[in-house]
Each structure stands twice: as C-alpha cells, then as structure tokens.
C-alpha positions in Angstrom: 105.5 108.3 79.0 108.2 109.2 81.7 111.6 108.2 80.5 115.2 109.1 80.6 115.9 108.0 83.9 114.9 110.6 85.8 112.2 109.1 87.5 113.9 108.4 91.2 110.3 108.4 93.0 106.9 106.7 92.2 104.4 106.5 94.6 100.9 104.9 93.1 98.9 104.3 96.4 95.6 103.2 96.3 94.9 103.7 92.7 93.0 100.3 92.5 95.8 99.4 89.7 95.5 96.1 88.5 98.0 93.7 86.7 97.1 95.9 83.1 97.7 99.2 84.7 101.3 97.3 86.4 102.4 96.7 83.1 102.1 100.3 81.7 104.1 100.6 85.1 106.7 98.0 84.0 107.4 100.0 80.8 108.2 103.3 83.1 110.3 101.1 85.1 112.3 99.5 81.8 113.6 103.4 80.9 113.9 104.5 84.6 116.6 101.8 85.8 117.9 104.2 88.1 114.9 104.1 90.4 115.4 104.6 93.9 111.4 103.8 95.6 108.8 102.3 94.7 105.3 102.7 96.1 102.5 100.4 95.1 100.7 99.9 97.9 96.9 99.5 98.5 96.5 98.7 94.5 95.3 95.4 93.3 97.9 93.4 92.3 97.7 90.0 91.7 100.5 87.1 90.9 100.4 87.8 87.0 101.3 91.9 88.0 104.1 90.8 90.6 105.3 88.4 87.9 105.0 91.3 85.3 106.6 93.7 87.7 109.6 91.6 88.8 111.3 91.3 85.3 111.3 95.0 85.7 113.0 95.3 88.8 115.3 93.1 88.2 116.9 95.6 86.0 116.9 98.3 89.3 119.6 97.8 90.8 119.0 100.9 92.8 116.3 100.3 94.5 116.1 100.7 97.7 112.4 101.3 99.2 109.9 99.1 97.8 106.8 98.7 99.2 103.9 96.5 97.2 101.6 96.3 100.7 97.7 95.9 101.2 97.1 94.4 97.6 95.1 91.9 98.9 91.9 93.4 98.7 88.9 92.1 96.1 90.5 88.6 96.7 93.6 90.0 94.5 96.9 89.1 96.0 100.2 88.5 95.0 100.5 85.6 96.9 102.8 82.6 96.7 103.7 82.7 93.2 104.3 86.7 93.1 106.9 86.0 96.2 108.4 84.0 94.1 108.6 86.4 91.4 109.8 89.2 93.5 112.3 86.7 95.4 113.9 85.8 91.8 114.0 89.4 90.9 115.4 91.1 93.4 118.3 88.4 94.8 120.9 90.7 93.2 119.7 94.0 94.7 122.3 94.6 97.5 120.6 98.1 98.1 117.2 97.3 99.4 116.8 98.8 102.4 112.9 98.6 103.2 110.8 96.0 101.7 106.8 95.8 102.7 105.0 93.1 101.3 101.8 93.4 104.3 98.4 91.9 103.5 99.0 89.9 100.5 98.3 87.0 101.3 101.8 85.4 101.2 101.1 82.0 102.9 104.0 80.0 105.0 105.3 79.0 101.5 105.0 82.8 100.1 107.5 83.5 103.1 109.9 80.6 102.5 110.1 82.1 99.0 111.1 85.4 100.6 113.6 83.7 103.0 116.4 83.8 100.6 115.9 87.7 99.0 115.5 89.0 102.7 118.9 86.8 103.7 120.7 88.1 101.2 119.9 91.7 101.5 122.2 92.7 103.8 121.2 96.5 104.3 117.5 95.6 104.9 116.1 97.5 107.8 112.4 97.6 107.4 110.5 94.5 106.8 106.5 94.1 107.1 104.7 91.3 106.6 101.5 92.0 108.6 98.6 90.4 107.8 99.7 87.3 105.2 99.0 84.0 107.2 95.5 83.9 107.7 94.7 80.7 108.6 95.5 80.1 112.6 95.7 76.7 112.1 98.3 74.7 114.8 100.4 73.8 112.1 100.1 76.6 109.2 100.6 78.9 112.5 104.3 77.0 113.2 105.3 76.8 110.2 104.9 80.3 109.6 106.8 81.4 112.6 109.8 79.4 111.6 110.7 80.8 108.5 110.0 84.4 110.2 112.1 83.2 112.9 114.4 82.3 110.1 113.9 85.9 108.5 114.5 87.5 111.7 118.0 85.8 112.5 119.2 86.6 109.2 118.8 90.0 108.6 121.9 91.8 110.5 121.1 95.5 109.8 116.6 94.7 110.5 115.6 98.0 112.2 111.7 97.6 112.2 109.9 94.9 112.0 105.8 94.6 111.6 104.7 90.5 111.6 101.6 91.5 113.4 98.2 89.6 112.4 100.0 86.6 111.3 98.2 84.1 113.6 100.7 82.9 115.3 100.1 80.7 118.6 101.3 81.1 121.5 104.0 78.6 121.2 105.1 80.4 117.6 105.0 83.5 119.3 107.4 82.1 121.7 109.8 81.2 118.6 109.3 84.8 117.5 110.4 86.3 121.0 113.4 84.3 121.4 114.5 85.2 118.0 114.4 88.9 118.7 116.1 88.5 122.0 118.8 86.0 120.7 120.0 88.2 117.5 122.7 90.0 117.4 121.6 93.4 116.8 118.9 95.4 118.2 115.6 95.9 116.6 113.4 98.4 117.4 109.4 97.8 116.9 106.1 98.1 118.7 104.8 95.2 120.7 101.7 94.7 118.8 104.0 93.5 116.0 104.1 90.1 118.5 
C-alpha cells in the first residue's frame, strides 16, 4: 500500500471504481494527509463511496484540486447525500482551489448542500457542475439557478466556471447572466457554460 506521505498526486480516471475499490482509496488517503489532487473522475461512485471518501479528506487539509466528475454513469451517482458528505468534509479546507463535481447527479438540494463548502472556500477558482439537474422542470429549473446564482456571488477568487447542461430556462438563465455581470471579480468561461 502507498504510505508515508509521499503521495502528493492520484489520478484514478475512468477505472470503473466503485464504493469497495474507494475505500481501498480511503486507506491511501488516511497515510497520505499531505495530499495535494485528487482525481476520481469517470469512476462509479455512488453516495456510500463519497460518504466513505469524505471522512478521508477531511483529514487533507492540503488539498487543493479535487475533481470526483462524470460518476454518474450505470445509474451510480453521488448525488444529494454524497454532497452532503463532501460539504461536511471539506468546510475546513481553506486550500481548495478547483473542485469538479460534473454529471453526478447533484439535484437543486445536492447544490444547496455545496452552497456553504464553495462559500467558504475562498481560493476556489474552478468550479464545474455540468450536467447535475436533469430535470427541466419550471420549478426544479429555478430553483437550481438560485443557489448557482448564490454559488456564483460568493466565490471572490471563481476563475472558470462550467454550469452547462443544467436545464436552466430562459428566465434562470437570466439569473445566471446577471450574476456574472454583477460580481465583483471577473470570470473567465466559454459561453456554452450559459
């Protein structure tokens, strides 16, 4: 097993990991405190593994990059609960700097969960949340444009930004818009992301 803290790095992509492989994870994490990134993305991760996986990161205080995107797939997510979880964790980490949680099905609550990490992180400069509201109902579609409006106004030092696919209407997107223009620093991201 890696230990000793000398593991600064770990990139898993798309290793079809599931919540047992994430704990085998969470025990590399428990003697590497010191990590810096962490790259899950395109595994399958569920609630249980985000749960499992945020008790270890709570302990990183270093971390910095963490990206747990596109573990939606096989009708795994980590959804509301695991933004919970990860939201509990991580409201100590002043270091986080890039945080992408895309396609995991996060829901308008799953977002309100992450309102509170993502306000409190004040050297966050890359948030993604593509592709986690997928119903385009009227309401579900303001509701979660609010709380990203809400995300957007807090974050101070937010250099890029992805909220694409969210199925926002044209009146949330309207929310968005204003939120970007009205802030108080400037925020570089590609159009599509609106």
């Amino acid at each position: 097993m890696l230990s000793s803290n000398k593991i600064t790095i770990l990139s898993l992509r798309h290793l079809h990991l599931s919540h047992k492989e994430i704990s085998v994870i969470c025990q590399v994490l428990e003697s590497n405190v010191g990590i810096l990134s962490l790259d899950l993305h395109g595994n399958v991760m569920d609630a249980v593994g985000a749960t499992s996986l945020s008790q270890s990161l709570s302990r990183c205080h270093s971390l910095r990059q963490l990206d747990l995107g596109g573990n939606q797939e096989f009708n795994n997510n980590i959804g509301v609960d695991g933004a919970a979880a990860l939201s509990r964790a991580l409201q100590s980490h002043t270091s986080l700097e890039l945080l992408h949680l895309s396609y995991n099905n996060l829901s308008p609550d799953g977002i309100r969960e992450l309102y509170g990490l993502i306000s409190r992180s004040s050297r966050l400069k890359s948030l993604d949340l593509e592709g986690n509201v997928k119903d385009v109902g009227n309401r579900l579609g303001q509701i979660s444009c609010l709380h990203t409006w809400k995300l957007i106004s807090s974050c101070t030092n937010l250099t890029d930004l992805n909220i694409s696919e969210n199925g926002f209407l044209s009146r949330g997107q309207q929310s968005v818009k204003k939120a970007l223009s009205g802030s108080n620093h400037e925020l570089h991201q590609p159009a599509a992301c609106i």
